[in-house]
N, C-alpha and C positions, 0 to 999 in steps of 0.2 A: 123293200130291199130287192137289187138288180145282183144276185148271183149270176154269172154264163162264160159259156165257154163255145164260141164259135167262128164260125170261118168267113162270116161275113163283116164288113169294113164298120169299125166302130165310128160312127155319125155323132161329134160332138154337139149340135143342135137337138138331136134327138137325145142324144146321153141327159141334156138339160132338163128335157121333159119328163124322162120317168123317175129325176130323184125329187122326193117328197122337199115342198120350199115354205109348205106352211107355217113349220114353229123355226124358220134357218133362222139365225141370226149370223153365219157363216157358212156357207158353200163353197168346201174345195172341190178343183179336180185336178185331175194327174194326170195325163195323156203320156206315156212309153212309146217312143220309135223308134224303127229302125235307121241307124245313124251307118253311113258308108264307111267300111273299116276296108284297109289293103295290107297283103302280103306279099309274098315271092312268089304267087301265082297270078293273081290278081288282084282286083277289087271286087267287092261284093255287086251281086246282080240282086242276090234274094236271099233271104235265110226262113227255111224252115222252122217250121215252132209244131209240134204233136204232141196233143195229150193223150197218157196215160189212162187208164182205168182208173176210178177213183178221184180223179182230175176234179167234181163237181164238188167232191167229199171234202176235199182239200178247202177249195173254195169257202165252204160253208165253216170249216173250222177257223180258217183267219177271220169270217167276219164275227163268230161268235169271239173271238180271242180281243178282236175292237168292239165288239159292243160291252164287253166286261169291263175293259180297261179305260174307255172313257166316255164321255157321255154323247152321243150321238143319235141324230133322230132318224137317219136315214141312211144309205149305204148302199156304193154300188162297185163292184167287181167281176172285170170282163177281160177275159183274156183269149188271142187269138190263135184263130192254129193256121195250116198251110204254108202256101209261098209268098213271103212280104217285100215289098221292095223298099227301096229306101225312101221315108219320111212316108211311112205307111204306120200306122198309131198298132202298135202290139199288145197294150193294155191300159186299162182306164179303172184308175180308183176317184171316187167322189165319193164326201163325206159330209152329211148336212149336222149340223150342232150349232145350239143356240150361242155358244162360243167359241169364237175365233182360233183362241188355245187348242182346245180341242180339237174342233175340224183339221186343223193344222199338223198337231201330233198324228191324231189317228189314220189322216191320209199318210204321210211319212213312214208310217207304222207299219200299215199297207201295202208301201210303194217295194220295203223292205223286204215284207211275208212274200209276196210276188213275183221277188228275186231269187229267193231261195224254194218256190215250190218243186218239190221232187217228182211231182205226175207232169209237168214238162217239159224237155228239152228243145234245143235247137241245132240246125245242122246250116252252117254260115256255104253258100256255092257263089261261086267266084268266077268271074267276066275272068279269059287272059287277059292279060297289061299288054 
């Protein structure tokens, strides 16, 4: 299992390599980016993302919450911090399960907990138009 929380650029090649593929019968992943949003200022340059204290704690509680709730052999949760720019990957859930179903829910399940983690926020900064 890949719990982390860092500032370096999530490498979906490498992401492939440290989830366990032995007993998969299904390997998802999830790759989150950042998508160019505009307002009455501008358009996005970068949005910040910082974690909290606890930020790891957190992490560990959604994958215990997926591994109870469905069957999975392997699990991986990574979320970014710093200045991101656009189509720069913010978070990666992969979920290895000998079922398809599963893999599928539990990434989803994931993609969800991720969304609402409270040890993160973000701060969108904006190019002028």
């Amino acid at each position: 299992m890949v719990l982390a929380v860092t500032d370096k650029p999530i490498d979906p090649l490498e992401a492939y390599g440290r989830i366990s593929t032995k007993r998969a019968g299904s390997v998802v992943f999830h790759y989150a980016v950042v998508k160019e949003l505009s307002n009455e200022t501008g358009v996005t340059s970068c949005i910040e993302y910082r974690a909290a204290a606890g930020a790891e704690m957190e992490l560990a509680a959604i994958a215990a919450e997926l591994q109870e709730k469905w069957k999975i052999e392997d699990l991986m949760l990574i979320r970014r911090v710093g200045c991101l720019g656009i189509g720069d990957i913010i978070s990666l859930v992969a979920v290895n399960s000998p079922n398809s179903e599963n893999a599928f829910a539990a990434c989803r399940q994931g993609i969800a907990r991720l969304k609402r983690m409270t040890t993160f926020n973000k701060k969108e900064i904006f190019d002028a138009a």
